[in-house]
N, C-alpha and C positions, 0 to 999 in steps of 0.2 A: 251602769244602765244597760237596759236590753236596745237590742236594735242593731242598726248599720253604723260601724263606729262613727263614719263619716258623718253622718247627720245627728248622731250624740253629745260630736263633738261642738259642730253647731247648736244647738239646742243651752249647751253649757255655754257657749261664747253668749248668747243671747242674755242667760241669767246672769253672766258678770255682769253686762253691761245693763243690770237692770228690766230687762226687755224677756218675760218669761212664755215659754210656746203656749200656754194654754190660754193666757190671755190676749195675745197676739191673734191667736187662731178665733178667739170669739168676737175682738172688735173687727179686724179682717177677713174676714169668712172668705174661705174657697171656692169659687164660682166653676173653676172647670179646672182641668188639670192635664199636661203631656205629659206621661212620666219617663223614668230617665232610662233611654236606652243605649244598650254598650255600642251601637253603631252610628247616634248621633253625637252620644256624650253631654249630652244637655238634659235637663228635664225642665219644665215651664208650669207656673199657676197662674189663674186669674184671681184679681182680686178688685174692692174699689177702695183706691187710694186717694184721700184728698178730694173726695165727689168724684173722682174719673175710675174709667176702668181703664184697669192699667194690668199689664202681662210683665212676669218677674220670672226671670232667667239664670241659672248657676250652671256650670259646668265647668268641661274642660278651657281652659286661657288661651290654648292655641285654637279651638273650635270655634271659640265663641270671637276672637280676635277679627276673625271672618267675617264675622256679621256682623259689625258696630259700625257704626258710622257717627254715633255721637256719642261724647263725653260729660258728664258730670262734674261739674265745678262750683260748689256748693247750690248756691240757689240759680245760678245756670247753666245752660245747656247749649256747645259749641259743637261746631264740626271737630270730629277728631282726625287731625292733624299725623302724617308720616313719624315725625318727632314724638308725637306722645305715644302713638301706637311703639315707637321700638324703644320707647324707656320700660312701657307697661311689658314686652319681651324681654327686657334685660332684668327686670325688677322678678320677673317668674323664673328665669334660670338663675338666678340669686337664691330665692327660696327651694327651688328644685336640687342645684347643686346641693345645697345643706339635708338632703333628704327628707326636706318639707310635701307635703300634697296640698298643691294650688289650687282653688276653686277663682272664678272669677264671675262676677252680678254684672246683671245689668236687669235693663225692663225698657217696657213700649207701652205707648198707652195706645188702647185701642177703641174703635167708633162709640160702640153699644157694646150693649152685656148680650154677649153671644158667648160659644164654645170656641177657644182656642184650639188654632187648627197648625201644623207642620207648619206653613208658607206664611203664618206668623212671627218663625224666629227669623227673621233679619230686619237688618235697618234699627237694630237696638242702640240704649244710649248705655256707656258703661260705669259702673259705679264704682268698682274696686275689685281688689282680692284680698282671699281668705285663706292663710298659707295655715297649715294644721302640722304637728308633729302624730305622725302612728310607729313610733318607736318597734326596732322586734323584739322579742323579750329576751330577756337575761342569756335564757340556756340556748339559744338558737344557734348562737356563732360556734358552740362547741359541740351541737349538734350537727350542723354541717359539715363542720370538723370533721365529725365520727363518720358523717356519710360517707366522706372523699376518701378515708381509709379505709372502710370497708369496700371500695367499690363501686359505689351509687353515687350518679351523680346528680345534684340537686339544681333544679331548673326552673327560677322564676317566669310565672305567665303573667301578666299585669296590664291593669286598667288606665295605669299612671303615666306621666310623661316620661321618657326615658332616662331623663336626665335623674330624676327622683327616685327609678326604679334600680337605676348602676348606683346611685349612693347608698343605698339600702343596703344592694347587695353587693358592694366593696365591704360594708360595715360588718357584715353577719359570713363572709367567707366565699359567695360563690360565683363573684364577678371577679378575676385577677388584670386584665384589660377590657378598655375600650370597646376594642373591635368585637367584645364576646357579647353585647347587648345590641339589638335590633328593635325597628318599631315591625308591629304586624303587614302595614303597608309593603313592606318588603318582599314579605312574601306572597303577596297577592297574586302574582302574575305568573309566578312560579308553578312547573307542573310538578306531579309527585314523586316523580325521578329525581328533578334537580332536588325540593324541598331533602330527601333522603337522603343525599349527599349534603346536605347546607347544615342538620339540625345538630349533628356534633361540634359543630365550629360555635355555638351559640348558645350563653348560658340563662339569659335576660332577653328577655319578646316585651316590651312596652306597646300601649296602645292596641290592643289584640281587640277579635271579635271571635264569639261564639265558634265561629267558622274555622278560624286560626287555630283554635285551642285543638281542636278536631283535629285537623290536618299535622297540627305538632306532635300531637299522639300515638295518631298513625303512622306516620313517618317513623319514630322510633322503634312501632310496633313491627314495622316492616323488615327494620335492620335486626330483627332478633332479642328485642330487651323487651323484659318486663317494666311495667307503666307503673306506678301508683301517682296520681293525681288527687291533689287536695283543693278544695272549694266551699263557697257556701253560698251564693247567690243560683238564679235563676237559669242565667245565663251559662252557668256554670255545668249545668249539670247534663247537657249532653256529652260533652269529654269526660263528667263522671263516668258515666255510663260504659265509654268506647273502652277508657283505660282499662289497667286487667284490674284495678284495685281502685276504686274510687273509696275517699276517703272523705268524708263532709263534716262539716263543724257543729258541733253538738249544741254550744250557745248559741252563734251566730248566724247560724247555717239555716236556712230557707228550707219549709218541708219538702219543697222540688230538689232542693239538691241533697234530702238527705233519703230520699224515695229512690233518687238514681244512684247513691253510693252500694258501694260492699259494707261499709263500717263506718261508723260514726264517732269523732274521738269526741269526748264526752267537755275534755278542757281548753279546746281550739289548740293544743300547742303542738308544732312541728316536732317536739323533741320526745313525744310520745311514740310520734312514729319511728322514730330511730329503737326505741324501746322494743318498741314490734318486731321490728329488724331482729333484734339481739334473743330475742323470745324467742321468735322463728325459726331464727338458726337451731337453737338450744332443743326445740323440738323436733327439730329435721334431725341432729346429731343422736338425739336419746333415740329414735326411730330406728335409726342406721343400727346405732348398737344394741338395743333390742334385737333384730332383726341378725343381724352379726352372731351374737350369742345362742340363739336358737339352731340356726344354722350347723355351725361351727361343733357344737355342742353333738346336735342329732346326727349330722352325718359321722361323729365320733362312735355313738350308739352303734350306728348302720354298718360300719366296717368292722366294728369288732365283733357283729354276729357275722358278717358275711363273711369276713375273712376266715374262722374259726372253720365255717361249712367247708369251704373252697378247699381248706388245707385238711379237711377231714375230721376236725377236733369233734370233740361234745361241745352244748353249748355255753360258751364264758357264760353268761346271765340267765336266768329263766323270768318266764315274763313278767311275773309280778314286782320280779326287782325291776325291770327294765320301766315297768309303770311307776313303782315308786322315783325311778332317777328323773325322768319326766313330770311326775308333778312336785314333787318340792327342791332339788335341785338345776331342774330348769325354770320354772316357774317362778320362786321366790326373787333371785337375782335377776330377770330377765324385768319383770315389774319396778325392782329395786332401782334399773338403769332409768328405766323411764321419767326416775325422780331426780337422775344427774345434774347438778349447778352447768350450766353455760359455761364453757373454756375459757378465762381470761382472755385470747388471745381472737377470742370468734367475732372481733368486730375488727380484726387485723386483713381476713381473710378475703380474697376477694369471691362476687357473688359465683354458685356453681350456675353452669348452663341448666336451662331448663329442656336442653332434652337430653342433659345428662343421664346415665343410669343409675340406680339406687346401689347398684355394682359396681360401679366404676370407681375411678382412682387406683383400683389394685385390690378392691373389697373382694370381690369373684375368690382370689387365687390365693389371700389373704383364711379365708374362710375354708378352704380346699387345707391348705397347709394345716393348721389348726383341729380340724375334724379327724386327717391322720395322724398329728401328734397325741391326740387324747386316743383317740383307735388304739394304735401301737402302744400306748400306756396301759393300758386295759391289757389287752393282748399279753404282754409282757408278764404283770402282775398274775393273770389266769395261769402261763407259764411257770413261774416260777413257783405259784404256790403250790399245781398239782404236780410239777417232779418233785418239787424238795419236801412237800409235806401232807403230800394225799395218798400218801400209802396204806392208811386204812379208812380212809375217810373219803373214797371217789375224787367226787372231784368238790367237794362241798369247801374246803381252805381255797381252793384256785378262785371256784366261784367268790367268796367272800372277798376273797380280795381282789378280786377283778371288780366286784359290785363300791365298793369301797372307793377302789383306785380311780373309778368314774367317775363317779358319786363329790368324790374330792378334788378333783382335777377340774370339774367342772365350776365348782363354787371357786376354786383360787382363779382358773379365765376371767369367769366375771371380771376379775380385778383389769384385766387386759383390758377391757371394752372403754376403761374412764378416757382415753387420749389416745394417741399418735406416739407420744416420746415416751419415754423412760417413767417408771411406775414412782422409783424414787422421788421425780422430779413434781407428782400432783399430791397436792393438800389431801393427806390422807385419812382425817376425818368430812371432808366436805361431804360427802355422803352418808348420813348416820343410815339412812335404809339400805343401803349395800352393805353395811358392815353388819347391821340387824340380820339381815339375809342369810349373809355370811355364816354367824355364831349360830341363828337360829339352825341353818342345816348342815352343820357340824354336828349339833348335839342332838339333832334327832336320827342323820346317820351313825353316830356312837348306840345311840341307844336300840336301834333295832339290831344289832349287830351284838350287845352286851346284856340284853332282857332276853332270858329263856325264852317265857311264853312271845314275845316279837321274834325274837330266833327263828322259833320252830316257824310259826308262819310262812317268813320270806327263805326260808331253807339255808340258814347260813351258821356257821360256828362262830366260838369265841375265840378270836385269833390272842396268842403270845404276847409278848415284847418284840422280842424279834420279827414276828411275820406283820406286827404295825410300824416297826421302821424300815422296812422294808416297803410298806406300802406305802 
C-alpha cells in the first residue's frame, strides 16, 4: 500500500478485524482534526460517536500516559489508578524491547460540535495499545556491515521510544551497547561545544524533534565529516537540507522531503546507499587514474623533447608524431580507465578526507617518477637507433623508434593505472575496453610505421627485426 507505514498498517489491522477505512470514514465522518506532530507525538479527530462528540487520540504510550486520567474497562469508565498506569508501562517496554512500535488510544468526549483545539488533549480515558512489527529488510544488517568497514558510520535518528529504537538497531548491526542510544531530551540543554564532543559516543537519538535532527548534523559537520542523511516525512526535511547529502525516499517520502534532498532513492532501501558508496569510490578511483595516466604520460612527451634541446640533440619526435601519441595512444586508454570495475577491496577502505588532495597519498611524486621513466625510454631508443643505425638515414631509425618506444610504453602504463599491487595479482580480463585499447593502438602504431604511403606522412622508416626488439 502507499502511505505512512504506520497508518497502513492500521488501516490493515482494521480490515482483519472486519472494520474497513472507507466505511468507517463514511458512517464516522471527521469533524475537525490536530494532526500529528513530532513535538507533541499525538495527532487527534473529532468525530460523533454514539450521538456524542467525542475527540480520538493515538500516539506516543509515554505522551499520552500524561494525560489520562481515566480508563476503559469494557462498558465502563474508572479513574485510572497508579497500578494500572505502570502495568500499561510494563506492557509497552514488553512490546518495545521485542522491537515492536507502540501506539496507544484513548478519546474525550467533548460539549458541542466545535473545532478541537491543543488544551483538548488531556484528562483523556485510555482504550488500549497497538504494538505493530516495521521489520528492516533483509539486506540492511549487511549493509551496515559494509558501512562499518568501510568507514561510515551509520546513525539511527528516530521518532520511536528508545527502547524499540536500540532493539532495532542491536538487530540490523549498529547499536553494540546501551549507553550508545539516547532520547533527544538529552540533548536539549546542551550547547554546541558540548553536543560536538557528545555525538561520537552515540549511535541511536530516540524520540527527536526537527531541531535535534539539525543540531545532530551540524555537530558532525562541525568535527569535519561528511553527512548523508536519509528521510521521508516533513519534518524531516530541514536536516535534508543542512546535510551535505540528503537522501529522501522515493515511495514514502513526502514531496517536502524529496524538494530538500540531493537524491532520491527510488526503492526506500538503505542498502542502496551503500551501492552509492561503492559507485562513488569506483568513480573517484577511474578519475584519479585517468588523471594519473595523462599526466604521467605527457610529462614523458615533455622531457624527452626538452631534454634532447638541453643536451643539444635534433628533435627525438617531430610534431605530427607527437600529435598522433596524444590522440590515440593517450586518448584511447585514458577513456578505457574510466570504464575500470571498482577494486574488490574499495569498500575495505576507509573514507579519504575531503580536503584531501587529488595528489595526495604519493600520486604527485608517483606521476613525476613515471613521466621520467617513459622520457629516458624514449630518449634511450632515439639514442641508440641514431648511433647504431642512422648512418644513412639522419636521424629518421632514431626518430621511429623513439616514436614507437612512446607510443608503446604508454599503452603497456595503462596497465599500471588498474591498482596499487602487483599487475599479476588483478583479473586480467576485467576490463575488456583496456585491452580493446590496448590491441586497438598496437595495430595502428604497427601500421603507420609498416604502410609506405602512412610512413611517408608521419616521416618514419620500416625498422628490422632487430631494431623492433630492441625497441
Amino acid at each position: 500500500e502507499i502511505g505512512d507505514p504506520t497508518e497502513t498498517a492500521l488501516i490493515n489491522l482494521g480490515s482483519k478485524l472486519g472494520r474497513e477505512a472507507l466505511e468507517v470514514r463514511d458512517v464516522y465522518e471527521r469533524k475537525s482534526e490536530i494532526p500529528f506532530d513530532s513535538d507533541r507525538k499525538l495527532m487527534s479527530t473529532a468525530h460523533i460517536l454514539d450521538g456524542k462528540h467525542t475527540m480520538v487520540v493515538k500516539g506516543a504510550v509515554d505522551v499520552l500516559l500524561t494525560r489520562m486520567t481515566h480508563i476503559r474497562l469494557g462498558e465502563t469508565v474508572e479513574l485510572m489508578t497508579e497500578e494500572q498506569k505502570a502495568r500499561i508501562e510494563a506492557q509497552n517496554m514488553e512490546f518495545s524491547r521485542d522491537g515492536l512500535r507502540v501506539l496507544a488510544f484513548a478519546y474525550k468526549e467533548i460539549e458541542e460540535d466545535r473545532e478541537i483545539a491543543l488544551e483538548d488533549e488531556n484528562d483523556l480515558t485510555f482504550l488500549g495499545l497497538v504494538a505493530m512489527m516495521d521489520p528492516p529488510r533483509e539486506e540492511s544488517k549487511a549493509a551496515v556491515e559494509e558501512c562499518i568497514q568501510a568507514g561510515i558510520k551509520p546513525i539511527m535518528i528516530t521518532g520511536d521510544h528508545k527502547v524499540t529504537a536500540a532493539a532495532i538497531a542491536k538487530r540490523i548491526g549498529i547499536l553494540k551497547d546501551e549507553s550508545e542510544a539516547c532520547e533527544g531530551a538529552v540533548i536539549e540543554d546542551m550547547t554546541d561545544e558540548e553536543l560536538q564532543e557528545f555525538v561520537p559516543k552515540i549511535s541511536v537519538y530516540a524520540r527527536v524533534s526537527p531541531e535535534h535532527k539539525i543540531r545532530i548534523v551540524s555537530a558532525w559537520q562541525r568535527r569535519g565529516h561528511i553527512l548523508a542523511m536519509t528521510g521521508d516525512g516533513v519534518n524531516d526535511a530541514p536536516a535534508l537540507k543542512t546535510a551535505d547529502i540528503g537522501c529522501a525516499m522515493g515511495k514514502s517520502g513526502t514531496e517536502v522531503a524529496k524538494g530538500a534532498s540531493d537524491l532520491i532513492l527510488t526503492d526506500d532501501n538503505f542498502a542502496t546507499i551503500v551501492e552509492a558508496v561503492r559507485e562513488g569510490r569506483g568513480i573517484y578511483d577511474n578519475i584519479r587514474k585517468a588523471v594519473h595516466f595523462l599526466l604521467s604520460s605527457n610529462i614523458g612527451e615533455i622531457l624527452t623533447i626538452f631534454v634532447a634541446m638541453l643536451l643539444g640533440w635534433a628533435a627525438p619526435l617531430l610534431p605530427i608524431q607527437l600529435l598522433w601519441v596524444n590522440l590515440v595512444t593517450d586518448s584511447l586508454p585514458a577513456i578505457a580507465l574510466g570504464m575500470e570495475p571498482a577494486e574488490e577491496n574499495i569498500m575495505e577502505r576507509p573514507p579519504r578526507k575531503n580536503t584531501g588532495s587529488l595528489f595526495g597519498d604519493g600520486l604527485g611524486s608517483r606521476i613525476l617518477l613515471e613521466g621520467v621513466m617513459i622520457g629516458v625510454l624514449a630518449l634511450l631508443a632515439f639514442g641508440i637507433g641514431h648511433v647504431y643505425f642512422d648512418q644513412e638515414n639522419g636521424y629518421a631509425v632514431g626518430r621511429t623508434m623513439a616514436f614507437a618506444v612512446l607510443s608503446l610504453s604508454q599503452l603497456v602504463h595503462a596497465f599500471n593505472m588498474r591498482g596499487e599491487g602487483s599487475l599479476g595479482k588483478l583479473p586480467f580480463c576485467s576490463n575488456k575496453w583496456l585491452l580493446m585499447a590496448f590491441v586497438v593502438g598496437v595495430v595502428l602504431q604497427c601500421v603507420v610505421i609498416m604502410m609506405p604511403p602512412l610512413a611517408g606522412i608521419f616521416q618514419v622508416v620500416l625498422l628490422n627485426g632487430e631494431q623492433w626488439l630492441l625497441t
